[in-house]
C-alpha positions in Angstrom: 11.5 -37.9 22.1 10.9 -37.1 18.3 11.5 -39.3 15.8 12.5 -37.8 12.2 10.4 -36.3 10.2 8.0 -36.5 12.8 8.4 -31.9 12.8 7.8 -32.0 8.8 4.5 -33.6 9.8 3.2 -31.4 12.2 4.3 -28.7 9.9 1.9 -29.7 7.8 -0.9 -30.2 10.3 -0.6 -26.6 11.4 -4.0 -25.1 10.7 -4.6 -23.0 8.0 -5.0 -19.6 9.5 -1.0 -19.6 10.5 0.3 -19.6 7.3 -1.6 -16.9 5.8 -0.4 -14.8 9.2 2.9 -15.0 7.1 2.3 -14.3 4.3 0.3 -11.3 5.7 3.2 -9.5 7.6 5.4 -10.1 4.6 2.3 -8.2 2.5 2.3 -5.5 5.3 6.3 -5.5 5.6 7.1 -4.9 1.8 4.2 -2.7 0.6 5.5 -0.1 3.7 9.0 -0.6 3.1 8.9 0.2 -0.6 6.9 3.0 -0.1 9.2 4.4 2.2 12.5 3.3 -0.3 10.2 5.2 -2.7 9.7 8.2 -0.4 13.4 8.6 0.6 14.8 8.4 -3.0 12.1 11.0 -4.2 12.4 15.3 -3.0 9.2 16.6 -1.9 9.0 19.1 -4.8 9.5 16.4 -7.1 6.5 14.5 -5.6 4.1 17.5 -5.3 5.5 18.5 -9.1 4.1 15.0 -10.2 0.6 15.4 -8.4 0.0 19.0 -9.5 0.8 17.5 -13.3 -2.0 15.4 -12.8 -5.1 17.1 -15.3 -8.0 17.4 -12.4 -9.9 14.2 -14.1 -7.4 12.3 -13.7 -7.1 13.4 -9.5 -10.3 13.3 -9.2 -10.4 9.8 -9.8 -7.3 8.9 -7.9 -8.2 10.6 -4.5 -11.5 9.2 -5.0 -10.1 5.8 -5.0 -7.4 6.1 -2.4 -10.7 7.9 -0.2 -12.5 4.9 -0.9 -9.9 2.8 0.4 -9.1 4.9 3.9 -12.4 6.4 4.6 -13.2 3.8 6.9 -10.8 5.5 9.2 -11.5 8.5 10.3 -8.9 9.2 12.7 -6.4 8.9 10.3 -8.3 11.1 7.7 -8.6 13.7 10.5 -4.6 13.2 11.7 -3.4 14.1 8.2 -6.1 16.5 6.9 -7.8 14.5 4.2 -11.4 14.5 3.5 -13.8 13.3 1.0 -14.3 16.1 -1.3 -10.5 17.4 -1.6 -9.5 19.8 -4.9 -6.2 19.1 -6.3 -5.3 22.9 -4.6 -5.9 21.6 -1.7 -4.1 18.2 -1.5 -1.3 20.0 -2.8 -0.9 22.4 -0.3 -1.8 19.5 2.4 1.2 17.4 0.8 4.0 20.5 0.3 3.1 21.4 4.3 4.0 17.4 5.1 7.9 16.6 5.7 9.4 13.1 4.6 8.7 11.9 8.4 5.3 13.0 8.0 4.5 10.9 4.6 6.8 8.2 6.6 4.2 8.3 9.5 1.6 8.2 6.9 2.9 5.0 5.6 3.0 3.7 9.5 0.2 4.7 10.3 -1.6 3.0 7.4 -3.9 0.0 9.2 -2.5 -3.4 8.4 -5.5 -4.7 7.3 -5.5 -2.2 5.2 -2.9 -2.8 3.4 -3.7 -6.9 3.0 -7.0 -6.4 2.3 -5.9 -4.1 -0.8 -3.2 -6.1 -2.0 -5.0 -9.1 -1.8 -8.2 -8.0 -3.6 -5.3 -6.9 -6.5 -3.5 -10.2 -5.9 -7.2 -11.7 -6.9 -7.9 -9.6 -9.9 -4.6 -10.2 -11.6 -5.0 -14.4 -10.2 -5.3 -15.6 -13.6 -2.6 -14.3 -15.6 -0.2 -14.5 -12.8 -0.8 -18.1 -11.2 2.7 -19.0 -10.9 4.4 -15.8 -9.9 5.6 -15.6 -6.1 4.3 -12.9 -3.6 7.1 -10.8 -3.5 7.5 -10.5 -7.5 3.4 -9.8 -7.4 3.9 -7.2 -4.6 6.5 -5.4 -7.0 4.1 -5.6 -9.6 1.2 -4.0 -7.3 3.8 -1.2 -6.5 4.5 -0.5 -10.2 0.9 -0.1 -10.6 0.4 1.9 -7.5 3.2 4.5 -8.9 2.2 4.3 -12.8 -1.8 5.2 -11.1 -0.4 8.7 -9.8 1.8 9.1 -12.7 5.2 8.8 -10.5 6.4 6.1 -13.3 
């Protein structure tokens, strides 16, 4: 028989790796849902519209980056024809032949470690000046970046 209290203190002798397990499907859960939210408000056209307004500099050095992050999984590169060297041309036509389930599988299919390892390498960069901000109002944050980076803001 327990005695109260006595869960509060196991609680609290849980080891650490369970907590972040939380934290890391909420991570995982909110990044994929706003995408989506953000895929199903938007039209296609409107989306490839925004990427082909992007000056080639500038998508240059955003597919470089997002190559960077998923090149380490080549089956998914492969699935959804991207490779390392892409032209602007080439993405666009790759993105106007993909349907909103298609960029929604995308999204799925996106590794979860992925995903947490991203967001928490931003979560460590912006650590100082936002020490006292919850996760899910840091996560919003990381999206508004995410969509001001390919110019969708």
């Amino acid at each position: 028989m327990s005695t109260p209290g006595a869960c509060a203190a196991s609680e609290q002798q849980l080891p650490y790796p369970q907590k972040p397990d939380l934290q890391n499907a909420l991570i995982v859960s909110t990044v994929k849902t706003l995408a989506k939210a953000f895929i199903s408000t938007q039209e296609k056209d409107q989306l490839v519209e925004k990427v082909g307004a992007l000056d080639n500099q500038k998508f240059i050095r955003t597919y470089d980056r997002a190559y960077q992050t998923i090149r380490q999984y080549p089956r998914l590169m492969e699935q959804y024809g991207l490779k390392e060297h892409m032209r602007k041309e080439e993405f666009l036509q790759q993105l106007s032949s993909w349907d909103k389930n298609k960029m929604f599988s995308f999204i799925d299919a996106l590794p979860d470690e992925l995903i947490i390892a991203e967001t928490r390498r931003y979560l460590a960069r912006s650590e100082s000046s936002q020490r006292h901000t919850d996760y899910i109002s840091r996560i919003c944050q990381i999206w508004d970046d995410v969509l001001g980076r390919f110019g969708m803001k």
